[in-house]
Kinemage of the C-alpha trace (Angstrom):
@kinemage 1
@onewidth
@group {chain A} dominant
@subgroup {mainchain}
@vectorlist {calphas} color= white
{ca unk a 1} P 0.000 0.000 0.000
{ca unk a 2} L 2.280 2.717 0.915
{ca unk a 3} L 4.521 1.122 -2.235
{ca unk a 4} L 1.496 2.583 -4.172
{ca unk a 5} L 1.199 5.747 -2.667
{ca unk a 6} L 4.433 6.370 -3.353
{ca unk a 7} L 4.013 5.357 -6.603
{ca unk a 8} L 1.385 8.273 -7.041
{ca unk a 9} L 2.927 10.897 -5.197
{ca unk a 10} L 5.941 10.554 -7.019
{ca unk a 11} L 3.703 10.756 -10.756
{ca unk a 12} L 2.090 13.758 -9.080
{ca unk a 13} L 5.283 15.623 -8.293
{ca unk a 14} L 6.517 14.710 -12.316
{ca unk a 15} L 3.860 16.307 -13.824
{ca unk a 16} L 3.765 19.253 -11.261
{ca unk a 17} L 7.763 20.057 -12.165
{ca unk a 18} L 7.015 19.693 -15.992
{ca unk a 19} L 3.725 22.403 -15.875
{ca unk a 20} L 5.822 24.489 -13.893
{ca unk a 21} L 8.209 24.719 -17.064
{ca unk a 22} L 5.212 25.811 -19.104
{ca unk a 23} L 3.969 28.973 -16.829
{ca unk a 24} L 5.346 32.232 -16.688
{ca unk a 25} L 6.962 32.375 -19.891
{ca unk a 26} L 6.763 35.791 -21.620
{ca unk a 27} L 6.279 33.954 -25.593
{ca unk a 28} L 3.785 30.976 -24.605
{ca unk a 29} L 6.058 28.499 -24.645
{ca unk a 30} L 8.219 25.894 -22.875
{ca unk a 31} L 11.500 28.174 -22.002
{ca unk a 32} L 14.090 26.060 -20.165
{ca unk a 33} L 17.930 26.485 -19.484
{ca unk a 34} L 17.879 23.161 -21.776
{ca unk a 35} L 16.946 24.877 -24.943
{ca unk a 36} L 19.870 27.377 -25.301
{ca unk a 37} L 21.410 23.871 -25.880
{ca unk a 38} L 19.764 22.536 -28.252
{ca unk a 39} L 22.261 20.712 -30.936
{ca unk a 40} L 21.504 22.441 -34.708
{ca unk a 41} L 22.564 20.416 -37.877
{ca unk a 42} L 25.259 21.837 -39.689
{ca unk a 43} L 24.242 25.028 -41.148
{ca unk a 44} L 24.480 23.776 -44.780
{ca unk a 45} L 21.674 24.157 -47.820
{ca unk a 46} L 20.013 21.075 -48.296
{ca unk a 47} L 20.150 19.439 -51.512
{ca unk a 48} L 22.720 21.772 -52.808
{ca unk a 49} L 23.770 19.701 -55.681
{ca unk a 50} L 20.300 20.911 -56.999
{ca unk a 51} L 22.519 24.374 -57.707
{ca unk a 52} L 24.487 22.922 -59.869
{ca unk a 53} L 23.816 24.773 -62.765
{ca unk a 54} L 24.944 28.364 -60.444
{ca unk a 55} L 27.790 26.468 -58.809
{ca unk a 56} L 29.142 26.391 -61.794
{ca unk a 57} L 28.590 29.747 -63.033
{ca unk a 58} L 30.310 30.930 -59.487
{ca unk a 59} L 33.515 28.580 -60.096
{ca unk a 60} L 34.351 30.634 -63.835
{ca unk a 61} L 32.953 34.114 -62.314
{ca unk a 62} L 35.937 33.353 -59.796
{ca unk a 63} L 38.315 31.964 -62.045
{ca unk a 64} L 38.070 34.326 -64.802
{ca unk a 65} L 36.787 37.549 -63.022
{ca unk a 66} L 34.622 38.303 -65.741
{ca unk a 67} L 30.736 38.890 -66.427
{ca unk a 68} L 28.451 39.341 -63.814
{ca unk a 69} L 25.502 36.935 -61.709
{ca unk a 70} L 22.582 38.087 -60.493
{ca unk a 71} L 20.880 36.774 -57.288
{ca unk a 72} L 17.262 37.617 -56.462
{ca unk a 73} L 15.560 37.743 -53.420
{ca unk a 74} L 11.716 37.168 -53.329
{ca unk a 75} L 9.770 37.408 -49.840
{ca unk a 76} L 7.797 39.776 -47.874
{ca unk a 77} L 8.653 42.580 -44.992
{ca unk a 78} L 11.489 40.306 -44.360
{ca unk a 79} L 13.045 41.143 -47.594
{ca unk a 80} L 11.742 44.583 -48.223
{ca unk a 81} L 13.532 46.423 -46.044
{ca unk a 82} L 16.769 44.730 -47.207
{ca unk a 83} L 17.958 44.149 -43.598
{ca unk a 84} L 18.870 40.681 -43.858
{ca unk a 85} L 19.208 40.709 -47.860
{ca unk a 86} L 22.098 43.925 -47.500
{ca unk a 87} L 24.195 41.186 -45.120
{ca unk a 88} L 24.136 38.534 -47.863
{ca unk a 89} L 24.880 40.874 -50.625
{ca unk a 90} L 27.909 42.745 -48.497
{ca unk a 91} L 29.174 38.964 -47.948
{ca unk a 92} L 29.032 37.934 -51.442
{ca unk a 93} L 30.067 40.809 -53.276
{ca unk a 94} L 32.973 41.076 -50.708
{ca unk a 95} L 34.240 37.396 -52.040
{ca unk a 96} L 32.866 37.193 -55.461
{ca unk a 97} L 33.013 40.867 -56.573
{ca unk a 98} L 30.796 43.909 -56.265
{ca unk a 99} L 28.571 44.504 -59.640
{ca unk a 100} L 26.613 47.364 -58.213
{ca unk a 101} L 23.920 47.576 -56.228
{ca unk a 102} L 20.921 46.166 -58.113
{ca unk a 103} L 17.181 46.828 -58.086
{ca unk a 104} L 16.005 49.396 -56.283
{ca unk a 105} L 12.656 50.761 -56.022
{ca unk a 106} L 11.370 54.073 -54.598
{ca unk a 107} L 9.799 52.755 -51.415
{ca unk a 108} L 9.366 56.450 -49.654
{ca unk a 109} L 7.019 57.581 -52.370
{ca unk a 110} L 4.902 54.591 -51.594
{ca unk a 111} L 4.674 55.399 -48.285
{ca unk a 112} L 6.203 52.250 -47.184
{ca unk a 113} L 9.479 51.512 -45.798
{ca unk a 114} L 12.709 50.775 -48.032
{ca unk a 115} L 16.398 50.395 -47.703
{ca unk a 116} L 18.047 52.736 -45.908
{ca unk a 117} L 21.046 52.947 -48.430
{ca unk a 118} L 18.953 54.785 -51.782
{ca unk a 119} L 17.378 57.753 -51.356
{ca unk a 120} L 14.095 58.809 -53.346
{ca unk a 121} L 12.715 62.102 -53.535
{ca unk a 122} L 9.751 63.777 -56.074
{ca unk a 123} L 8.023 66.910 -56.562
{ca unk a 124} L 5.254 65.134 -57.674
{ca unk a 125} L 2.430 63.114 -55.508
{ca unk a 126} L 2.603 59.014 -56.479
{ca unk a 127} L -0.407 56.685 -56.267
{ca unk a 128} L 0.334 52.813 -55.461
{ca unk a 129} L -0.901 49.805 -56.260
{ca unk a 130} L 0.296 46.950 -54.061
{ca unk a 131} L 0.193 43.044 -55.249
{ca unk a 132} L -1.257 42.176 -51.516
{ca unk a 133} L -4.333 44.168 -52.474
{ca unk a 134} L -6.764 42.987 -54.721
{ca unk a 135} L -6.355 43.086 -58.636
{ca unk a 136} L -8.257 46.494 -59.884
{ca unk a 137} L -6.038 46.952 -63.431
{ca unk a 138} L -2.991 48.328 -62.527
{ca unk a 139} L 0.154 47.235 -63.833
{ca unk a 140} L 1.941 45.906 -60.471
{ca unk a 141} L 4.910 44.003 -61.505
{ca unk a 142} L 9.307 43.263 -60.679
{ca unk a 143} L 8.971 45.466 -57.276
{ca unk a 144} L 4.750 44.280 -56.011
{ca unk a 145} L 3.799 47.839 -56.500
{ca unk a 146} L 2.693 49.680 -59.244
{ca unk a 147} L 3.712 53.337 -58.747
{ca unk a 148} L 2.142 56.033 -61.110
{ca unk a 149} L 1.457 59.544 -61.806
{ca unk a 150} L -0.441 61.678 -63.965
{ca unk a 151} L 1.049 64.931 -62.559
{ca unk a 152} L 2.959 67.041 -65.476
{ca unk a 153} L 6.644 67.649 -65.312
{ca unk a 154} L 6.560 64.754 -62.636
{ca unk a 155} L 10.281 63.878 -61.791
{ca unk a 156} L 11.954 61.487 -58.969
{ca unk a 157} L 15.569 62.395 -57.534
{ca unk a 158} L 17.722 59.355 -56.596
{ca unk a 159} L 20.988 59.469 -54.217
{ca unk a 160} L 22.848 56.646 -53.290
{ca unk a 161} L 24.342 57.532 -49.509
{ca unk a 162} L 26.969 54.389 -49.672
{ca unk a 163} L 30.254 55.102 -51.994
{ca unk a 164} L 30.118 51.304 -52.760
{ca unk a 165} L 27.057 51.079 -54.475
{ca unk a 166} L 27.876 54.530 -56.802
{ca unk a 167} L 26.717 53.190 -60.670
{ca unk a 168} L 27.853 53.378 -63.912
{ca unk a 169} L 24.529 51.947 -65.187
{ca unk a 170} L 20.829 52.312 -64.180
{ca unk a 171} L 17.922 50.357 -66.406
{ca unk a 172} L 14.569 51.766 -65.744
{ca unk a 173} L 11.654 49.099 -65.725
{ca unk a 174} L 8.165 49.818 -66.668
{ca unk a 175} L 5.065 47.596 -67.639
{ca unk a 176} L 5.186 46.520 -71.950
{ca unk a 177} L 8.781 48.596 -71.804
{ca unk a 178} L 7.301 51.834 -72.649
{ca unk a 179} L 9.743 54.941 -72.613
{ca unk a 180} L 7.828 56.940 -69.760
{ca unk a 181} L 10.820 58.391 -68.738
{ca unk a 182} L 14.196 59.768 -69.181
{ca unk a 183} L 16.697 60.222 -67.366
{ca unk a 184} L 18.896 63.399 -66.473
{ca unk a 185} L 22.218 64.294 -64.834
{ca unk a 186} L 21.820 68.573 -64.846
{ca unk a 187} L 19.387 71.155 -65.097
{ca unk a 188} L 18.964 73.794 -67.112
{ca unk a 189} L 17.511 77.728 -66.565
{ca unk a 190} L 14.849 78.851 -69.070
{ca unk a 191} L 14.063 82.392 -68.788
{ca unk a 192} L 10.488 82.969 -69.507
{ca unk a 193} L 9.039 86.723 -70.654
{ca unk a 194} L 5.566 87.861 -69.639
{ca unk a 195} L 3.642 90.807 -70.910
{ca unk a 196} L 1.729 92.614 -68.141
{ca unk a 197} L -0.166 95.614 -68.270
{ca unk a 198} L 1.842 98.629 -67.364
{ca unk a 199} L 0.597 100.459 -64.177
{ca unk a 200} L 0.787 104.093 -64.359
{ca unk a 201} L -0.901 106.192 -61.549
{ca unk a 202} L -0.774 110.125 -61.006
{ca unk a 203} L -0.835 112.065 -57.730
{ca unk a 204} L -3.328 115.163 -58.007
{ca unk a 205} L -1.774 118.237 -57.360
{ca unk a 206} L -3.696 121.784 -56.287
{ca unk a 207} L -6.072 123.358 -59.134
{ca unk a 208} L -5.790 120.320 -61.142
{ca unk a 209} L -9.237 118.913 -62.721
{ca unk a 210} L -10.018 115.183 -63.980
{ca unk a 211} L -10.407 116.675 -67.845
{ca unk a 212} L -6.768 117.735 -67.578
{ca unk a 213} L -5.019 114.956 -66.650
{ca unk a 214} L -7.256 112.976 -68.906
{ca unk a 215} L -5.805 114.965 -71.808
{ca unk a 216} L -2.637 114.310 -70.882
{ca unk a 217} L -2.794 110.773 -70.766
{ca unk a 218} L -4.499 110.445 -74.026
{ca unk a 219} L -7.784 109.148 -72.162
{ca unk a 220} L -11.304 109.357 -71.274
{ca unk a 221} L -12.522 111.301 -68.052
{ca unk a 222} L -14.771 107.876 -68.311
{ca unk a 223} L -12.096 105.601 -68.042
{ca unk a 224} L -10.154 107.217 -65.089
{ca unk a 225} L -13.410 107.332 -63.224
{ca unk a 226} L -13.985 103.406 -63.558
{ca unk a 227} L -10.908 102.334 -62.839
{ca unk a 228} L -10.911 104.423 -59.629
{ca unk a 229} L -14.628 103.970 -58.733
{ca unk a 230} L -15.413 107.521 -58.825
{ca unk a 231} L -19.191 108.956 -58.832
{ca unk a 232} L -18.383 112.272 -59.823
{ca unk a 233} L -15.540 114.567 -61.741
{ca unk a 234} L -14.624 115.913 -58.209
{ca unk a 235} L -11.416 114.937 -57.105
{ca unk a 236} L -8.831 116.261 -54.271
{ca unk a 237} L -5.377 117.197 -53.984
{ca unk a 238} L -3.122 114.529 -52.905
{ca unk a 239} L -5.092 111.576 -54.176
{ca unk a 240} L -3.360 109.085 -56.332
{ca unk a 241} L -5.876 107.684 -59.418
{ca unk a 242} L -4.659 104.884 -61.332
{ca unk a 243} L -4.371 105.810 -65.273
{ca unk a 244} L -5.200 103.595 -67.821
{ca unk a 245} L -3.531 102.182 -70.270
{ca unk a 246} L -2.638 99.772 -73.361
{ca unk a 247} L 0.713 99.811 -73.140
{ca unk a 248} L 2.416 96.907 -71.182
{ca unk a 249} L 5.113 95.609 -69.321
{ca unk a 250} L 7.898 92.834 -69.388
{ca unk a 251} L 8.360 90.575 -66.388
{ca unk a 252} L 10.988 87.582 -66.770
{ca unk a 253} L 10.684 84.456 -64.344
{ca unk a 254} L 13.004 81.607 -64.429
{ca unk a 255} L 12.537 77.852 -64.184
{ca unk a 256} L 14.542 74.912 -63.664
{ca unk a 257} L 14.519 71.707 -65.871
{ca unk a 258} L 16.377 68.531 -66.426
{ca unk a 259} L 18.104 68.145 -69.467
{ca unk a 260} L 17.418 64.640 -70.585
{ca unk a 261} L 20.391 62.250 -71.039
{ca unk a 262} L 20.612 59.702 -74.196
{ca unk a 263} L 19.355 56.431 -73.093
{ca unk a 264} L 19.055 53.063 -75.075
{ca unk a 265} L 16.233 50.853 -75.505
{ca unk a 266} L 16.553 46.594 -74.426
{ca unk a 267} L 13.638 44.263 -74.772
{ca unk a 268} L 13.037 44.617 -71.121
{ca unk a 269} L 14.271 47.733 -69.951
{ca unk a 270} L 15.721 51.346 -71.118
{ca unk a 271} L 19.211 52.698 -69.713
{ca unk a 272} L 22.005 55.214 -69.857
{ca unk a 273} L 25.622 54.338 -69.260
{ca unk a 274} L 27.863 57.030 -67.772
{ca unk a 275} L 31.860 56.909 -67.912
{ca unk a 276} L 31.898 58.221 -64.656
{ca unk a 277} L 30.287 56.981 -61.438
{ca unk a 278} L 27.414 58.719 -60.243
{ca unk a 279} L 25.938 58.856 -56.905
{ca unk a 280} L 22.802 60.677 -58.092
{ca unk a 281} L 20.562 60.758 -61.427
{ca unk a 282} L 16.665 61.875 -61.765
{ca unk a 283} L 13.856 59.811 -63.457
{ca unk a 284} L 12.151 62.639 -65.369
{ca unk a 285} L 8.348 61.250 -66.460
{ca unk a 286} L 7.767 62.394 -69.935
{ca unk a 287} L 3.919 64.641 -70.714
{ca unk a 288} L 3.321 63.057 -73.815
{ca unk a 289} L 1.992 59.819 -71.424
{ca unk a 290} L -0.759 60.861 -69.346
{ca unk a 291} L -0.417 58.041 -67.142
{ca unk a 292} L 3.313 57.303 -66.194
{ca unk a 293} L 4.142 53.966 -64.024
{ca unk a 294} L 7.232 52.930 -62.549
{ca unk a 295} L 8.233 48.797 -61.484
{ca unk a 296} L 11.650 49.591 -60.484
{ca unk a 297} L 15.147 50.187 -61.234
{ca unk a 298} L 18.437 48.598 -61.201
{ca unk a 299} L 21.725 50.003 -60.530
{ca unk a 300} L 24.969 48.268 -61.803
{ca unk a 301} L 28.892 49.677 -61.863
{ca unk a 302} L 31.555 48.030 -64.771
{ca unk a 303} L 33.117 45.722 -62.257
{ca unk a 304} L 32.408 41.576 -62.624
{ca unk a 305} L 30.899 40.144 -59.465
{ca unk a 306} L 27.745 39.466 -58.077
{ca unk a 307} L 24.420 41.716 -58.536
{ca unk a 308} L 21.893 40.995 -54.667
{ca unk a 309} L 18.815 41.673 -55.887
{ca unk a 310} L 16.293 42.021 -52.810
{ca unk a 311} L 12.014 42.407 -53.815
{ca unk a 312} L 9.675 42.220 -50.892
{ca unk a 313} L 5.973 43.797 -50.315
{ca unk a 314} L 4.703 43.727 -46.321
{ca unk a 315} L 2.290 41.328 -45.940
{ca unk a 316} L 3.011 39.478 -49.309
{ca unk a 317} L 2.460 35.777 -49.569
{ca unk a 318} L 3.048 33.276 -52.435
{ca unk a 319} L -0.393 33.697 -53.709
{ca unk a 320} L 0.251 37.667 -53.788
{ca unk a 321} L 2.852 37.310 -56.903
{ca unk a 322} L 1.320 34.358 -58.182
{ca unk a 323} L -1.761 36.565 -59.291
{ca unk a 324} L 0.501 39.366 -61.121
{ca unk a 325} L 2.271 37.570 -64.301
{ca unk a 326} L 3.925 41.181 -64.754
{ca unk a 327} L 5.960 40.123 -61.921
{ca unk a 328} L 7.332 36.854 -63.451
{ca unk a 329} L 7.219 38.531 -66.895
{ca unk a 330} L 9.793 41.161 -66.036
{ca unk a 331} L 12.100 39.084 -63.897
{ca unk a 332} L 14.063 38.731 -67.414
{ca unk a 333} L 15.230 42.751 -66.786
{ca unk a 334} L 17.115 40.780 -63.913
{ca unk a 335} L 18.471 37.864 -66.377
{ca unk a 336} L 18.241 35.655 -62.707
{ca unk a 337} L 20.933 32.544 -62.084
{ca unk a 338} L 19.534 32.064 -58.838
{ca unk a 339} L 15.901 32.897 -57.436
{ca unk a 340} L 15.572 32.890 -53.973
{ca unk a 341} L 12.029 32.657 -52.133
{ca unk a 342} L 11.124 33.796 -48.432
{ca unk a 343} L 7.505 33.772 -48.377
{ca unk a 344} L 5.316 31.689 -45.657
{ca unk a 345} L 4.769 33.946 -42.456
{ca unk a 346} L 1.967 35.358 -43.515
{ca unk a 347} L 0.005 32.483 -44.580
{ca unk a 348} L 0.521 31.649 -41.312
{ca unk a 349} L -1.277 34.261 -39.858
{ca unk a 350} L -4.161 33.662 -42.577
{ca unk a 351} L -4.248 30.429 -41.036
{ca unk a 352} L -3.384 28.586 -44.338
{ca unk a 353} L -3.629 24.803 -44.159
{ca unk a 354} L 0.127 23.485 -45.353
{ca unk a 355} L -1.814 21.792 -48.684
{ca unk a 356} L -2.802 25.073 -49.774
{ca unk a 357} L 0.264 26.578 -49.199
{ca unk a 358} L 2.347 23.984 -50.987
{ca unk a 359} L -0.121 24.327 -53.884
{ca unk a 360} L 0.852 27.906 -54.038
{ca unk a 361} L 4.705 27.458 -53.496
{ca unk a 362} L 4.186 24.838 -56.418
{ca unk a 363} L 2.575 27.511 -58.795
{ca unk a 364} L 5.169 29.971 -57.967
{ca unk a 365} L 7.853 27.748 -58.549
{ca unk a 366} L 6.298 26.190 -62.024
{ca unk a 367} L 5.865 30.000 -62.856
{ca unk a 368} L 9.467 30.581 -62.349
{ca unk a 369} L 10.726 27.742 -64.401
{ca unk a 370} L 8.172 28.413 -67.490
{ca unk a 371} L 9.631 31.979 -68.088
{ca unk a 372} L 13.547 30.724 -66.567
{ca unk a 373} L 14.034 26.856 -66.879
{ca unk a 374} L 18.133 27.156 -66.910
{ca unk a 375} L 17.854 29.059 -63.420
{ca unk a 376} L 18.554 27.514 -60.064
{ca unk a 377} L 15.871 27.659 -57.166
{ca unk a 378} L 16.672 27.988 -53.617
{ca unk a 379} L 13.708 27.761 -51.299
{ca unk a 380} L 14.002 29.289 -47.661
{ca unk a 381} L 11.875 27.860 -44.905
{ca unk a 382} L 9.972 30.761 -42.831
{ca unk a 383} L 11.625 31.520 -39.522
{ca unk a 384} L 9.681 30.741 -36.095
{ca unk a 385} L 7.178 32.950 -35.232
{ca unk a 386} L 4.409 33.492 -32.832
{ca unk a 387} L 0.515 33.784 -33.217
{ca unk a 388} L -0.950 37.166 -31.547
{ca unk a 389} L 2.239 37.228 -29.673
{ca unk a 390} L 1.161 34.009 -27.045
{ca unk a 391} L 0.387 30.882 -29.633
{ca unk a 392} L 2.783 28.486 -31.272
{ca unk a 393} L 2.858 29.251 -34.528
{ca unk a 394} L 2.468 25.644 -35.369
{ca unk a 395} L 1.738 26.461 -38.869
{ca unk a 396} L 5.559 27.171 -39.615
{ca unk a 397} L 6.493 24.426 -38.466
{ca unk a 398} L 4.224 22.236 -41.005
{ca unk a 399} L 5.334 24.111 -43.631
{ca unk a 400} L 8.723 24.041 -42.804
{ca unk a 401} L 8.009 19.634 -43.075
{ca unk a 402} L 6.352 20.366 -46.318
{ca unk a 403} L 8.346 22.254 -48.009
{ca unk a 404} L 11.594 19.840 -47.195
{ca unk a 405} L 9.607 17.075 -47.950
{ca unk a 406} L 8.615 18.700 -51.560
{ca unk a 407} L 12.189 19.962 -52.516
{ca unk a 408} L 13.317 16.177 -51.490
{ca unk a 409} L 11.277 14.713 -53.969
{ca unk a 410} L 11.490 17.500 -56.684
{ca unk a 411} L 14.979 17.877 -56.164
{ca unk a 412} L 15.125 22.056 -55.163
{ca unk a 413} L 17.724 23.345 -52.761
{ca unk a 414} L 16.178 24.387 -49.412
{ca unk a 415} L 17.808 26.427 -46.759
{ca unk a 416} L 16.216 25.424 -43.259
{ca unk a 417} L 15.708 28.968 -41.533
{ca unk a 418} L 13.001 27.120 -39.091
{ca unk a 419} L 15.486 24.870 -38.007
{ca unk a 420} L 18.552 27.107 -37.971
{ca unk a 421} L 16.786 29.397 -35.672
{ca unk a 422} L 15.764 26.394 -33.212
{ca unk a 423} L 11.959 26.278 -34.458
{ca unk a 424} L 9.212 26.552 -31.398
{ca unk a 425} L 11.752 26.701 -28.825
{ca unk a 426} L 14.101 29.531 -30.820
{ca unk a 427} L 11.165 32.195 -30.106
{ca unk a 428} L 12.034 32.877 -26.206
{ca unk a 429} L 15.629 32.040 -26.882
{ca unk a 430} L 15.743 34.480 -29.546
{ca unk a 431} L 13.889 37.257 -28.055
{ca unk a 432} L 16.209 37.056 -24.922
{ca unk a 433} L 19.503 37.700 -27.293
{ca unk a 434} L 17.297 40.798 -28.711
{ca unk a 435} L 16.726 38.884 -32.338
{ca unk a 436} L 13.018 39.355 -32.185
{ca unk a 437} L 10.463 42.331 -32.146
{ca unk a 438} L 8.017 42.840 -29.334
{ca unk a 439} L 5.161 41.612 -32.001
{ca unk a 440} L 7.202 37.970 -32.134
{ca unk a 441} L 6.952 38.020 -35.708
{ca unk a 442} L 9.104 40.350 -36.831
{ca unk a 443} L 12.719 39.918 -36.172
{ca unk a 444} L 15.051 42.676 -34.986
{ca unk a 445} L 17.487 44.668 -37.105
{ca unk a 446} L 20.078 42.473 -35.804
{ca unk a 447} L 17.453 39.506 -35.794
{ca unk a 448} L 17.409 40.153 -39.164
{ca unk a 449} L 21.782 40.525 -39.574
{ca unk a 450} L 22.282 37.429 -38.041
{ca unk a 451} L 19.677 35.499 -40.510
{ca unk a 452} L 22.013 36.881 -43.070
{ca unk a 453} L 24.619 35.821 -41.830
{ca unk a 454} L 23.225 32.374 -41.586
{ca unk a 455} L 22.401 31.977 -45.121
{ca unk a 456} L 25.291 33.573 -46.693
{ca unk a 457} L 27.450 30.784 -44.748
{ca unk a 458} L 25.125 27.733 -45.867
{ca unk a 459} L 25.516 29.264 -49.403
{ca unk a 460} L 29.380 29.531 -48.947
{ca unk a 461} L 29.760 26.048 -46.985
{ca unk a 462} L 27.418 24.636 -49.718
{ca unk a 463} L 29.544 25.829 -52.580
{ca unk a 464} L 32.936 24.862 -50.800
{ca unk a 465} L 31.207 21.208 -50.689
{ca unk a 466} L 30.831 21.469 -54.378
{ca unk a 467} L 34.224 22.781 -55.098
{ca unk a 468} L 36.164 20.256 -52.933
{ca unk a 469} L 33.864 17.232 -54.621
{ca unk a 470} L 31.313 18.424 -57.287
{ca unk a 471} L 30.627 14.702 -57.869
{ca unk a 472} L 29.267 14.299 -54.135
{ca unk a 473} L 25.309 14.111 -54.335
{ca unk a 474} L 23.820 15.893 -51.447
């Protein structure tokens, strides 16, 4: 008997110690001393042999140190304000080669956030269309927004703040490659003459009388008396009557324009080419279109090495870009050897079953290989995450399963994010090292450095596997 209540007591006290673990926890979760130990797999891409095709472009853009790759970045506020992408760029342009900085897109006139490192300014006011809203016409393609004016004499300023990202060579994208725009280095004065009507008045001295100074200005008694409101020919000393008159005036006013550059014309863009770098240029929208719309722009210098390309809308999801084939169209202005996704969290939060979302990474992805079948895929899984700032975000972590599963058996490249970051249990261990926002969805600006860091060394141990033994399936 007492064997048994031993038994009991003992079962009691187990299951008391392991729901104490589970209260008081700031994220909702279990946060124990045991977690910060928690043993990661090697922080490699899995499946990387499914890069081949870019390994191999990397090997001869470091043997030969010619020609450029280009690297883009798809995902959602993640990605758009080029926190995490700028990290992976810095990293491989600082061992591959710096080709410029790459598309840009004027985030501040959208009245959204951007990168921090390109400047936009207007005179004009721009209306948005964003690919998370729902389709009403507009022409939302490469950036997720469709920005567009119909003011006259509409320009955009651009200024690139870092020295290391000053350009030889900026394309200008727009939907069907129309020539909205040009694109100007100075300004110009124009002087511009107006003809007023001269003002002439006359100050009434003692004994004069209305008929006189009529006579003398070769007018009407009539006239004088309108212009001044008078009701009668009386008039006093010292007054001052306006006289009037045909004759005019010259008044010259100045303006500033831009003096357009010579661009060139490409099947999927228009640019100018400078000899000289340039850490400014405007985008100068041409009146003869009264409707001009801008998807982005890309910066490049004359140097071989690697072009970071980052595009991200807040809130997007893969079902946002699948509904725009703009977006997928003008990907070619990019001429992509590796395509990058980040997309999941906010499916999440839409409470998207993982079939449905793997039905929408599958469009995207057949998308993507219809326009670009000779360019490599690297799929990212989305990072942990709460619900409402208490809940597991359980859905994550399905798709995180799926999507490894999928790439397995369709032979993609995946890099684990989920799993790097220590999945469920990373949330409180994260937000304690200051890698998380208060909202436990968004990451910190250093949450968002470090995931950079991450996946620019799985891309670099990754490609150092394939160097040492490009024979070696993994």
């Amino acid at each position: 008997m007492f064997k048994k209540i031993s038994i009991i007591v003992g079962l009691f006290w187990t299951i008391f110690q392991a729901n104490a673990q589970l209260v008081g926890t700031s994220d909702g979760l279990t946060d124990t001393p045991s977690t910060d130990s928690i043993k990661l797999p090697d922080n490699r891409l899995i499946h990387a042999m499914a890069l081949e095709i870019f390994w191999k472009k990397l090997i001869l853009l470091q043997k030969n140190n010619t020609g450029k790759l280009n690297i883009v970045h798809v995902g959602d506020s993640h990605i758009q304000a080029d926190l995490m992408t700028a990290v992976i760029r810095k990293n491989c342009q600082n061992r591959f080669g710096n080709a410029g900085r790459g598309f840009v897109f004027p985030h501040q006139l959208a009245k959204t956030n951007g990168a921090w490192d390109v400047r936009f300014s207007s005179n004009a006011t721009w209306e948005c269309h964003k690919n998370i809203a729902q389709p009403n016409g507009s022409a939302v393609g490469l950036s997720g927004i469709a920005l567009q004016t119909k003011a006259q004499n509409a320009y955009i300023e651009l200024t690139v703040k870092d020295p290391e990202n000053f350009f030889n060579t900026i394309k200008v994208i727009s939907p069907n490659n129309n020539h909205d725009f040009d694109l100007a280095l100075n300004k110009q004065k124009t002087a511009i003459e107006t003809k007023l009507p001269k003002k002439i008045s006359h100050k009434v001295k003692k004994g004069e009388a209305l008929s006189t100074i009529a006579e003398s200005y070769h007018c009407s008694m009539a006239e004088i008396k309108a212009l001044n409101r008078l009701k009668s020919n009386n008039i006093q000393a010292g007054k001052t009557l306006k006289i009037p008159t045909t004759e005019t005036t010259s008044k010259i006013s100045y303006t500033t324009s831009y003096i357009p550059e010579k661009s060139y014309n490409s099947n999927q863009y228009f640019y100018y080419k400078s000899e000289n770098l340039l850490s400014k240029i405007a985008i100068v929208a041409q009146n003869d279109n009264p409707e001009k719309i801008l998807s982005g722009l890309v910066l490049e210098n004359n140097n071989p090495g690697i072009l970071y390309h980052n595009i991200g809308v807040n809130g997007a999801k893969y079902a946002d870009y699948n509904k725009y084939p703009l977006f997928f169209n003008q990907l070619k202005a990019l001429n992509p050897d590796l395509i990058i996704v980040s997309l999941g969290t906010n499916e999440s939060f839409d409470r998207m079953s993982s079939e449905s979302y793997m039905q929408q990474v599958f469009r995207f992805i057949n998308n993507i290989k219809l326009w670009y079948p000779d360019t490599a895929i690297l799929l990212t899984t989305p990072p942990p995450s709460l619900l409402y700032r208490k809940l597991p975000n359980t859905y994550i972590a399905d798709y995180t399963e799926k999507l490894i599963t999928f790439a397995a058996e369709n032979r993609y490249a995946i890099w684990d994010a989920y799993t790097q970051l220590r999945g469920m249990q990373g949330v409180s261990i994260n937000a304690r090292k200051g890698w998380m926002a208060p909202d436990r969805v968004h990451y910190t600006k250093l949450g968002y450095e470090i995931q950079g860091k991450m996946l620019f060394e799985a891309l670099l141990q990754s490609f150092e596997d394939y160097q040492n033994n490009p024979n070696k399936k993994k």
